[in-house]
ZAMARGU-4260 file (C-alpha; in steps of 0.2 Angstrom, whole numbers, plus 5000, padded with zeros to 4 digits):
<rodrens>
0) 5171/5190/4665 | 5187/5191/4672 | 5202/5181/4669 | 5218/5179/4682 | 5235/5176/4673
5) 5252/5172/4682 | 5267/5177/4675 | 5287/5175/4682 | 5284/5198/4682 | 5268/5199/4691
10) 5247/5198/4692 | 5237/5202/4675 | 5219/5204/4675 | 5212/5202/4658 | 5194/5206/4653
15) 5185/5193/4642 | 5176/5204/4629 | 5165/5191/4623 | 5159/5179/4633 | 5152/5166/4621
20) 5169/5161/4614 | 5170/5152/4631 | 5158/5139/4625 | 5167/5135/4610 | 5185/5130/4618
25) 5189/5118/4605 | 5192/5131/4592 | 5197/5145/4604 | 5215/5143/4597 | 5209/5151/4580
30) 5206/5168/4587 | 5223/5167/4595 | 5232/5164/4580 | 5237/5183/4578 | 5239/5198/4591
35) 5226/5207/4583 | 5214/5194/4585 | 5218/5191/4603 | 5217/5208/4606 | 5197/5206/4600
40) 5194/5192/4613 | 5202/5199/4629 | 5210/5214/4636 | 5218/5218/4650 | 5214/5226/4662
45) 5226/5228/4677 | 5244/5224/4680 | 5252/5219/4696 | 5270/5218/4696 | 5283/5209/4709
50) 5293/5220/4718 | 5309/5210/4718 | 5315/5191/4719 | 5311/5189/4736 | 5291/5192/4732
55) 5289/5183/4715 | 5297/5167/4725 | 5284/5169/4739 | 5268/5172/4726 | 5275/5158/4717
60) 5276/5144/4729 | 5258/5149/4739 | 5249/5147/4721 | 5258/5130/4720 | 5252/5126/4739
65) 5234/5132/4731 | 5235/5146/4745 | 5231/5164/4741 | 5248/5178/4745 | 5248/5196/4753
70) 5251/5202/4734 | 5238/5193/4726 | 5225/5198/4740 | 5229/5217/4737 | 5227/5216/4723
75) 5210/5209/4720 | 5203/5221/4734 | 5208/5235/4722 | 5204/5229/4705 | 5191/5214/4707
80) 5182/5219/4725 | 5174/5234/4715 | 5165/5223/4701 | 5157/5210/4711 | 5146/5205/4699
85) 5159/5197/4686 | 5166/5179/4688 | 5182/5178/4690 | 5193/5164/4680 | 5206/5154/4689
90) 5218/5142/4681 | 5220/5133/4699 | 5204/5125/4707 | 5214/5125/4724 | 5218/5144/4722
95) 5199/5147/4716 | 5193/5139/4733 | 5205/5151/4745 | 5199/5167/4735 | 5182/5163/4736
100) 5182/5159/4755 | 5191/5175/4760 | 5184/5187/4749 | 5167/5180/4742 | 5171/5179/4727
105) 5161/5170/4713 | 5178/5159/4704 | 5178/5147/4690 | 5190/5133/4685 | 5185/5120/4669
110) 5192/5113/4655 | 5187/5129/4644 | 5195/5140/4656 | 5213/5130/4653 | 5211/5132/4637
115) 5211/5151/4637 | 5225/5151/4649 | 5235/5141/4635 | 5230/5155/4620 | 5235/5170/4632
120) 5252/5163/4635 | 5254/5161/4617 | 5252/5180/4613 | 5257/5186/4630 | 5271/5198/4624
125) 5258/5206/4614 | 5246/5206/4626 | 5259/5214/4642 | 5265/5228/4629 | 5271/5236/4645
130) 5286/5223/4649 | 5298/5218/4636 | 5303/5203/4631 | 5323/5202/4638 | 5316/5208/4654
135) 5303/5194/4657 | 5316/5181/4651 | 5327/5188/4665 | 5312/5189/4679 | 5309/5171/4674
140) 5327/5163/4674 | 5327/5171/4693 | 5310/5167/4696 | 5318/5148/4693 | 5332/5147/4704
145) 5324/5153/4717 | 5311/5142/4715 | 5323/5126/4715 | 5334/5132/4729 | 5318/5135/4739
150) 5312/5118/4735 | 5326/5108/4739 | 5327/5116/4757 | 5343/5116/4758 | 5350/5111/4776
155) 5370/5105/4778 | 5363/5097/4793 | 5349/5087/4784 | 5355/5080/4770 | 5348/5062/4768
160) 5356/5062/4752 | 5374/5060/4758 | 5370/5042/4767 | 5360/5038/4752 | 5375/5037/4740
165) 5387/5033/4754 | 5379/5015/4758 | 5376/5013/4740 | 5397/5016/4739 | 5398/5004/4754
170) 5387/4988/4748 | 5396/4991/4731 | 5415/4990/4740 | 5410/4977/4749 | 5404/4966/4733
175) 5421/4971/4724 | 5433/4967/4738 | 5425/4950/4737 | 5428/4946/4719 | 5447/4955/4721
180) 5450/4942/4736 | 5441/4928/4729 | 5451/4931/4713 | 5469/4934/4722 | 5466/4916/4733
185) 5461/4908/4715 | 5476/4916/4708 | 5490/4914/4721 | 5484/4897/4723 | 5492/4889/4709
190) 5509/4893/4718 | 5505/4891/4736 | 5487/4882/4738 | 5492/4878/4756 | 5492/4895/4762
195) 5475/4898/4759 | 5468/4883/4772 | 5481/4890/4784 | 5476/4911/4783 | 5456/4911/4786
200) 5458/4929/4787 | 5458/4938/4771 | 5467/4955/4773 | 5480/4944/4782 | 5480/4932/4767
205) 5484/4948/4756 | 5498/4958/4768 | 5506/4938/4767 | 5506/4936/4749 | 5513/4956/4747
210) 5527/4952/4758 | 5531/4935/4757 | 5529/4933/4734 | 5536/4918/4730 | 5535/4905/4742
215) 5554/4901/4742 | 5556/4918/4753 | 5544/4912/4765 | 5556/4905/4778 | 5568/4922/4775
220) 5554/4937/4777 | 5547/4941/4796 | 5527/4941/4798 | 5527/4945/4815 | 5516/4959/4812
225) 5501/4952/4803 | 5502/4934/4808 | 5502/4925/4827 | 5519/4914/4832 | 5510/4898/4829
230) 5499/4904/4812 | 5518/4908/4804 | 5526/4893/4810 | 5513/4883/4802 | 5513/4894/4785
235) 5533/4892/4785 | 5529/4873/4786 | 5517/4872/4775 | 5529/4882/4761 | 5545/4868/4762
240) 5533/4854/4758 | 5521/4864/4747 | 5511/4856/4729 | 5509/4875/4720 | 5517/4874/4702
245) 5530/4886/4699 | 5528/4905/4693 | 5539/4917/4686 | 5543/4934/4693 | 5529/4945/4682
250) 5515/4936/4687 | 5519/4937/4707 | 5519/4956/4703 | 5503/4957/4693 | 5496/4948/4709
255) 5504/4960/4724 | 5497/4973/4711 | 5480/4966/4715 | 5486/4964/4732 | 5488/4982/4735
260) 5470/4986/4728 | 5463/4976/4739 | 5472/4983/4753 | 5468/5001/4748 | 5449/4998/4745
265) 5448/4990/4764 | 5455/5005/4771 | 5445/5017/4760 | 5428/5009/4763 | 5434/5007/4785
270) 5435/5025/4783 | 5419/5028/4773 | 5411/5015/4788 | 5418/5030/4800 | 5409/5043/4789
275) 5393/5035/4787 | 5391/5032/4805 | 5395/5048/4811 | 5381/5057/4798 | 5371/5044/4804
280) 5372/5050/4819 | 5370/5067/4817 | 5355/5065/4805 | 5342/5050/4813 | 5350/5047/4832
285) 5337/5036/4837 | 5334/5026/4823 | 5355/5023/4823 | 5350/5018/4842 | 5339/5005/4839
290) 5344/4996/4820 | 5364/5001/4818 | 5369/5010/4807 | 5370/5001/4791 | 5353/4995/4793
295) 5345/5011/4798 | 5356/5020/4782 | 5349/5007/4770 | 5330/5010/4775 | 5334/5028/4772
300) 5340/5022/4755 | 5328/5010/4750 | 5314/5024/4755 | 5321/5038/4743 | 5324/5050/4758
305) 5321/5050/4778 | 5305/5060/4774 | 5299/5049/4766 | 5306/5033/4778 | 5295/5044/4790
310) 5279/5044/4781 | 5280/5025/4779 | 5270/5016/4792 | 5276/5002/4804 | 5269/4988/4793
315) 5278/4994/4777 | 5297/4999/4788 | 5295/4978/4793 | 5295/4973/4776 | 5304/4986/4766
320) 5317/4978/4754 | 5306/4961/4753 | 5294/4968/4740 | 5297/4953/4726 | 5293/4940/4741
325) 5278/4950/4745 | 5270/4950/4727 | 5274/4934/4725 | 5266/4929/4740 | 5251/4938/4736
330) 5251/4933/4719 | 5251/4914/4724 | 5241/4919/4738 | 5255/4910/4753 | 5261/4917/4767
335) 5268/4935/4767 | 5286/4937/4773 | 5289/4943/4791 | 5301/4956/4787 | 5316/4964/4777
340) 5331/4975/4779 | 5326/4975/4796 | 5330/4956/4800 | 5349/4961/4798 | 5348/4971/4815
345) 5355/4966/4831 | 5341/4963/4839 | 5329/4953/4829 | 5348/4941/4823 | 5350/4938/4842
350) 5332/4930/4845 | 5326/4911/4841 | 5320/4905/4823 | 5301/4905/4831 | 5303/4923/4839
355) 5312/4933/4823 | 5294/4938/4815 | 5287/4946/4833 | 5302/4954/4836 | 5303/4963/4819
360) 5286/4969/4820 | 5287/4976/4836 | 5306/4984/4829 | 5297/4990/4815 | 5283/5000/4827
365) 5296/5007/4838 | 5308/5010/4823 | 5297/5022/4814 | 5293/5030/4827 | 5311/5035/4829
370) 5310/5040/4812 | 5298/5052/4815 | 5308/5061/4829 | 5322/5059/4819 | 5314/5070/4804
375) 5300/5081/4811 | 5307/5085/4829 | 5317/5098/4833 | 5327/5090/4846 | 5344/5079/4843
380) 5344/5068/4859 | 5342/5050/4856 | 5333/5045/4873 | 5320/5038/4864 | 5327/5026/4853
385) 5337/5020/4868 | 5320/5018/4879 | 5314/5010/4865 | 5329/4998/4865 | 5326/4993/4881
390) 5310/4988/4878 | 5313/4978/4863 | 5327/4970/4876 | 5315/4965/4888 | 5304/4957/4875
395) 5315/4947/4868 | 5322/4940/4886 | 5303/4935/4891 | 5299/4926/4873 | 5317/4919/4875
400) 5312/4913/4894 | 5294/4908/4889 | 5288/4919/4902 | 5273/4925/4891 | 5258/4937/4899
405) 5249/4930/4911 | 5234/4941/4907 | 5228/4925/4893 | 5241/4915/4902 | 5234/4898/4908
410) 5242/4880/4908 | 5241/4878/4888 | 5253/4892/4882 | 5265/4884/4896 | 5262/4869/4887
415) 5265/4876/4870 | 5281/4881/4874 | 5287/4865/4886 | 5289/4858/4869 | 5302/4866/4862
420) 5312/4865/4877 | 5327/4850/4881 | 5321/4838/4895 | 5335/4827/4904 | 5323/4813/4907
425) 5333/4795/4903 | 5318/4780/4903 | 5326/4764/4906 | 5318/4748/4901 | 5312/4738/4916
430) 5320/4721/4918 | 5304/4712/4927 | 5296/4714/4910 | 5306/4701/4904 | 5300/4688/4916
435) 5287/4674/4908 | 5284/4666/4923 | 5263/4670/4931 | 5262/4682/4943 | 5260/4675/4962
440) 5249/4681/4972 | 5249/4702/4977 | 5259/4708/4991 | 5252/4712/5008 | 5257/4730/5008
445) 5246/4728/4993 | 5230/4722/4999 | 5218/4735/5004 | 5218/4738/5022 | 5203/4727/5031
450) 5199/4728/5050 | 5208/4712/5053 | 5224/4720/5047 | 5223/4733/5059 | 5219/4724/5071
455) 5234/4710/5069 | 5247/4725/5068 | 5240/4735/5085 | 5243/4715/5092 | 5261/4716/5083
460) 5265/4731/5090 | 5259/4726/5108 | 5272/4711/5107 | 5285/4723/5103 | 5282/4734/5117
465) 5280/4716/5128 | 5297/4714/5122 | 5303/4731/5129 | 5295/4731/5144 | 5294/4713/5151
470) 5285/4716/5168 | 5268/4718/5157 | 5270/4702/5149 | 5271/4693/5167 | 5254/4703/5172
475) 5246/4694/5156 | 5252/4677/5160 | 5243/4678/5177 | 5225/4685/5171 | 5224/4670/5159
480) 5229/4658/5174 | 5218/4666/5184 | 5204/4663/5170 | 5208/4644/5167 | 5207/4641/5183
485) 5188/4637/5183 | 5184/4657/5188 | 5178/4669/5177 | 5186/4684/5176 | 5181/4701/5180
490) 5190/4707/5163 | 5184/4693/5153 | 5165/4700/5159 | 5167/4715/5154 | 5173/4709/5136
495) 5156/4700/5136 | 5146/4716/5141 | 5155/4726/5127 | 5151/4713/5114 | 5133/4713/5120
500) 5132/4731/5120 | 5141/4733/5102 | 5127/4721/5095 | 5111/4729/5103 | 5118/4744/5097
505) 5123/4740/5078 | 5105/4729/5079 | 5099/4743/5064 | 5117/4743/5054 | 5121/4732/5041
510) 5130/4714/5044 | 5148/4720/5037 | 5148/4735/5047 | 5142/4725/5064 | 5157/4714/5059
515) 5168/4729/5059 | 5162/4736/5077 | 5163/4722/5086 | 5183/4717/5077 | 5187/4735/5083
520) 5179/4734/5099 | 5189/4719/5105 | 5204/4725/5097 | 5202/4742/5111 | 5201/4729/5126
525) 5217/4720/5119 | 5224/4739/5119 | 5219/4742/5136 | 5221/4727/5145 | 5206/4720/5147
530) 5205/4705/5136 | 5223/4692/5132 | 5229/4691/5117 | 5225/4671/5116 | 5209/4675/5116
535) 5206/4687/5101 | 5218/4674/5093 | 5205/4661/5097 | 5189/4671/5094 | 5196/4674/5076
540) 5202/4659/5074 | 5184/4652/5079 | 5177/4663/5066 | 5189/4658/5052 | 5185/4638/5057
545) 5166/4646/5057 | 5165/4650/5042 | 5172/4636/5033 | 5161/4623/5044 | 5147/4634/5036
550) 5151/4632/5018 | 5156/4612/5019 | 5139/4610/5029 | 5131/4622/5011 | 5140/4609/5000
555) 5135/4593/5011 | 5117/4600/5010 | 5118/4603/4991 | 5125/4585/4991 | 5112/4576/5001
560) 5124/4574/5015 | 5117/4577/5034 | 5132/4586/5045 | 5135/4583/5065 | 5139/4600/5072
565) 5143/4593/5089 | 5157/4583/5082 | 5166/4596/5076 | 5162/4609/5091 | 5167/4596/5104
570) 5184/4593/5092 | 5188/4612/5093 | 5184/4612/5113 | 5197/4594/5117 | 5210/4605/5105
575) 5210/4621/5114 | 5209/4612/5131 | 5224/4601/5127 | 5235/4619/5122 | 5230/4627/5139
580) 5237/4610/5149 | 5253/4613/5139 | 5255/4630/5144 | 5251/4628/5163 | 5263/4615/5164
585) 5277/4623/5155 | 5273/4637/5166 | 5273/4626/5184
</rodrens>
């Protein structure tokens, strides 16, 4: 068997001499324990050594990749290639793999193999008598830097790490500038307490209390720079009538002290603001695009690097920075939240309380994306993130607008969102509910519309067209003296022969539609001329007195009672010829 060794100097092939020592791993370490017993397990056999730095670095780095170097391959076409019958052993199961496919050869990697790798590094200045000690201490201190350097691909143009800590510095200013103002409105307050309600803005509260120090000077010092006209007429008010306790001169300066700090720290951390935005810029363009750049620089953060933001998948970006929310959520077993860092953003803090979780998932999906470009791509442009700005835009405007899809979109989802929105709808209370008296009887415009009613509105509306046109009215007037006079009519005939043939000709139809024939047929003549009015007047009125002469003659019958219908038919004759005596006479 054949053993390969790595070293910080080169390739050592060693020859196992016996071979059943392998099998008894566990107390391997006892023939190691001296050089002269190690010589008697292995030997070696060939050794390869780098030529310079440049080499050993390149060797080094494809057996951590598990892939197999120009060098190494060389070097087991000379040395292995001829003894094709030996197993060769590997520390690296990944490096065993790549010989074996490109130069079919038989590699071993266990336990037992490890711990013969361990006992030959223990007597490996005896075993390379070749190298010296000094010299492979100096190989492998090079070996190391290199190593490092090459690790840590250095770019000035990539380097995640500078937003890292320069966020970090900015979240930590912003947290001490509040205690330092908090502390200097808690502090100056016991002299001026009014100043505080009246400056909202804190920078300006500080540059006020620097300049002004006690309040006594307020009415003497000029804050024309800091504070509008109407802001300083109120503060020098506000000082002449002012509660605050009285301080001595050392304690206004330990507070304009504190005054200056806080001025200071504001400009310094505007400045780093300036910085971070700009390497924000120049590192991950899109995702600067589409979050800002304070949210962008803290995923960054949060994530370790923007390699490793990269890797993360949509899912993950929406909820980075909510981790104790998610495990407690799944440890409850509740809802999971809908996002993280990323609800700070522009676009997911401009939309509705019932649109923030959409938004930020769709975000998230287009923002690691962006990260992706921004890290693996070689160009620098920032098209996409503001494409996918736009998007998110649009989005945003038709949840806003409750103009879903209409590829699912039916009449529920409009409903759905119908009631979230304001309606300007006032219901007044009517005041006809207030009335307790019964209900009379229903209008007319009310009752359905019968054949009688058409017909009495056709007559209505022949009256007022009488009215119009009063030459018509005089030809009526003369067909119904014409028909009183004893002859009948030619007009009045034809009425007759209608009716007769509306009945033979409704004989099969049921009685109410006969009824309605015979009402519409004699409502035509009126129209046309050929019948008066007077006598559609009377023939309905003959049908109304009809029809109640029937029903007293049922309840006479019912009763026992005998009815004369000659009485009553000769009574309706005297009455109608009575009114047509009236009428001629009034007429002569």
């Amino acid at each position: 068997m054949l053993v390969l060794f790595e070293t910080s100097a080169g390739y050592a092939i060693f020859k196992l001499l016996d071979e059943k020592k392998l099998a008894k791993a566990e107390n391997l370490y006892h023939d190691f324990e001296t050089p002269e017993a190690a010589s008697k397990v292995v030997k070696l056999k060939h050794f390869e050594k780098f030529v310079d730095t440049t080499e050993a670095l390149a060797a080094t780095t494809a057996a951590v990749e598990g892939k197999l170097s120009k060098s190494l391959k060389k070097m087991l076409k000379k040395v292995v290639a001829k003894d094709l019958q030996d197993q060769l052993l590997v520390a690296d199961a990944k490096l065993g793999n790549a010989i074996r496919d490109k130069l079919s050869l038989t590699c071993l990697s266990n336990t037992a193999v490890q711990e013969l790798m361990r006992c030959i590094r223990s007597q490996m200045d005896s075993l390379l008598a070749g190298l010296p000690r000094r010299e492979m201490t100096a190989m492998a201190l090079g070996l190391a830097h290199s190593l490092s350097r090459y690790k840590l691909k250095f770019s000035p143009d990539k380097i995640d790490t500078m937003i890292v800590q320069a966020v970090c510095l900015l979240d930590d200013l912003d947290k001490e500038l509040n205690n330092y103002i908090m502390r200097c409105r808690e502090w100056y307050g016991w002299h001026f307490p009014e100043l505080g309600k009246v400056i909202t803005d804190n920078i300006a509260f500080v540059k006020t209390v620097k300049i002004i120090g006690t309040r006594e000077n307020t009415s003497s010092s000029d804050l024309s720079d800091i504070l509008p006209e109407e802001v300083e007429e109120k503060v020098k008010e506000a000082a002449e009538i002012s509660m605050g306790t009285e301080i001595s001169e050392d304690d206004i300066q330990n507070i304009q002290h504190l005054c200056d700090q806080v001025i200071e720290i504001s400009s310094y951390r505007a400045q780093l603001y300036d910085y971070l935005r700009s390497r924000m810029m120049a590192m991950a363009p899109n995702l600067t695009v589409l979050v800002g750049e304070l949210v962008g620089a803290r995923l960054i953060s949060h994530a370790g690097s923007l390699i490793n933001l990269a890797k993360h998948p949509a899912s993950t970006v929406q909820i980075l920075g909510a981790e104790k929310a998610l495990f407690r959520a799944l440890k409850t077993k509740k809802d999971t939240p809908k996002y993280g860092l990323i609800y700070h953003s522009t676009l997911v803090g401009q939309t509705s309380t019932l649109n923030k979780g959409k938004i930020s998932r769709m975000l998230a999906a287009k923002a690691a994306l962006a990260t992706r470009v921004d890290a693996l791509g070689e160009d620098s442009s920032l098209d996409l993130g503001a494409e996918h700005k736009v998007k998110v835009e649009d989005r945003i405007r038709l949840l806003e607008e409750g103009n879903l899809r209409r590829i699912s979109g039916t009449g529920k989802t409009k409903a759905k969102l119908e009631k979230y929105h304001s309606k300007s709808e006032v219901w007044q209370y009517p005041a006809a509910a207030d009335s307790t008296l019964p209900s009379g009887k229903r209008k007319f415009d009310e009752v359905e519309q019968s054949p009688r009613k058409v017909l009495i509105e056709e007559i209505s509306n022949d009256n007022e067209e009488d009215e119009m046109h009063p030459k018509k009215k005089k030809k009526l007037k003369l067909e119904i003296d014409i028909a009183d006079g004893g002859e009948e009519p030619v007009k009045k005939k034809k009425k007759h022969e209608v009716a007769n043939e509306t009945d033979l000709a409704t004989d099969d139809l049921p009685k109410k539609k006969k009824k309605k024939i015979k009402v519409e047929s004699e409502a035509q003549d009126v129209l046309e001329g050929d019948v008066s009015r007077e006598d559609v007047d009377a023939s309905l009125t003959d049908s109304g007195k009809k029809k109640k002469k029937k029903k007293k003659s049922r309840d006479e019958d019912n009763s026992g009672f005998v009815v004369d219908d000659s009485f009553a038919e000769a009574e309706t004759s005297s009455g109608k010829k009575k009114k047509k005596k009236k009428k001629l006479q009034d007429e002569d």
